[in-house]
C-alpha positions as MATLAB code, in Angstrom:
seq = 'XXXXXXXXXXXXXXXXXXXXXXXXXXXXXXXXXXXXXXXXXXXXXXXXXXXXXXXXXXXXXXXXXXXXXXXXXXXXXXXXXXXXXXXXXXXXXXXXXXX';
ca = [
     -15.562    0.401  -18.289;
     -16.619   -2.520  -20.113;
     -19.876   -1.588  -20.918;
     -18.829    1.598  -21.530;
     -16.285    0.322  -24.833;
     -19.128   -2.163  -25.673;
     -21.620    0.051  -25.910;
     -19.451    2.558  -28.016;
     -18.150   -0.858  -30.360;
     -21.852   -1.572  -31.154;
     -22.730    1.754  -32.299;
     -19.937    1.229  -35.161;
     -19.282    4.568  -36.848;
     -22.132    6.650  -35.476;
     -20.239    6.681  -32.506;
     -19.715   10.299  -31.485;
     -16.451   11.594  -30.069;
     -18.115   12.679  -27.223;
     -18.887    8.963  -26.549;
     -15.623    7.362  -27.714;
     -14.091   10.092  -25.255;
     -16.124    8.937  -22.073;
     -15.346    5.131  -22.888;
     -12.032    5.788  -23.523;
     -12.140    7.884  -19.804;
     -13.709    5.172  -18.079;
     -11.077    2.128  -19.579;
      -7.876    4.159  -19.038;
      -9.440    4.765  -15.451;
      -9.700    0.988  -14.767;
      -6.476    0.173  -16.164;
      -4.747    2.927  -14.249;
      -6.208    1.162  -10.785;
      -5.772   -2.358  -12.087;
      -1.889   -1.356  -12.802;
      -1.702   -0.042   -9.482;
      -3.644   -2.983   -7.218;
      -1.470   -5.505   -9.452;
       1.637   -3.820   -8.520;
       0.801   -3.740   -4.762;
      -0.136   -7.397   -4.805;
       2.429   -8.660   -6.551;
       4.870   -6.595   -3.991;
       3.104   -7.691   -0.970;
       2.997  -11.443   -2.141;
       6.724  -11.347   -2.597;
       7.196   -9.813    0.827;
       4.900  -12.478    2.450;
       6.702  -15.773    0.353;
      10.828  -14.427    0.541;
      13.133  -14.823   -1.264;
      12.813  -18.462   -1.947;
       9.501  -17.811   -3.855;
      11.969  -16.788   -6.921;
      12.429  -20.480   -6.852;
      11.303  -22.180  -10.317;
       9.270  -25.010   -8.448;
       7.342  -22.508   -7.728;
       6.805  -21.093  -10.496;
       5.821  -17.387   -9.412;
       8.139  -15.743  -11.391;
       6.078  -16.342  -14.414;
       3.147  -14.318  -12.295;
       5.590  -11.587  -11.395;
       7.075  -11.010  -14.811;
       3.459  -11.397  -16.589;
       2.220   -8.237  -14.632;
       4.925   -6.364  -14.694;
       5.129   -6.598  -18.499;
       1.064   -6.254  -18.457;
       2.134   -2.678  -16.746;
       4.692   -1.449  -19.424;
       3.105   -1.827  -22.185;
       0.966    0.734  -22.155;
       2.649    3.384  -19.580;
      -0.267    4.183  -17.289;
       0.778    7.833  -16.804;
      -0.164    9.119  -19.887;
      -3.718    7.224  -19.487;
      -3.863    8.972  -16.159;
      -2.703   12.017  -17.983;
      -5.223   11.851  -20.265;
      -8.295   10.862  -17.852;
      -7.215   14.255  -16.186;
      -7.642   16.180  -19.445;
     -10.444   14.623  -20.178;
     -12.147   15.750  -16.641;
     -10.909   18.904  -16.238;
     -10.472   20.544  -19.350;
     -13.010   18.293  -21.319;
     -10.438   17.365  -23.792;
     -11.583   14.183  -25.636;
      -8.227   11.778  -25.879;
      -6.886   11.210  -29.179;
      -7.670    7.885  -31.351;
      -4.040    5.780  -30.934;
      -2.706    2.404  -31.178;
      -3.402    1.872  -27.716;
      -6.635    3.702  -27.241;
];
């Protein structure tokens, strides 16, 4: 996905749509799985640790709260929503704020 967004970034304004489409594809895929696998970890590390892990000399609440913010603030629906139009009905995702 990286490569993908460089390679789109160094071809400045003679990027085509097509392109900006397919690296925009390929990032909203990886944060879609890296919102997921964070999630999971996150929820299994809690469930390993207890309750006491909420403790502040531990200081894992700061890890918790950091990905779960990561996570909302960029919904990760409408990137998978978008990935899906992209691949099945070829429909290149708009240009946003987030994009």
């Amino acid at each position: 996905a990286a490569a993908a967004v460089q390679a789109g970034l160094a071809k400045g304004h003679a990027v085509t749509a097509r392109e900006r489409g397919e690296a925009a594809a390929e990032a909203y895929t990886a944060k879609v799985h890296a919102t997921h696998v964070s999630l999971d970890i996150t929820s299994r590390v809690f469930e390993l640790t207890g309750a006491r892990s909420t403790a502040e000399k531990y200081r894992f609440d700061r890890f918790w709260r950091n990905v779960r913010t990561h996570t909302l603030h960029d919904p990760v629906f409408y990137k998978a929503k978008e990935v899906g139009e992209f691949v099945l009905n070829d429909k290149i995702p708009e240009v946003s704020l987030y994009s």
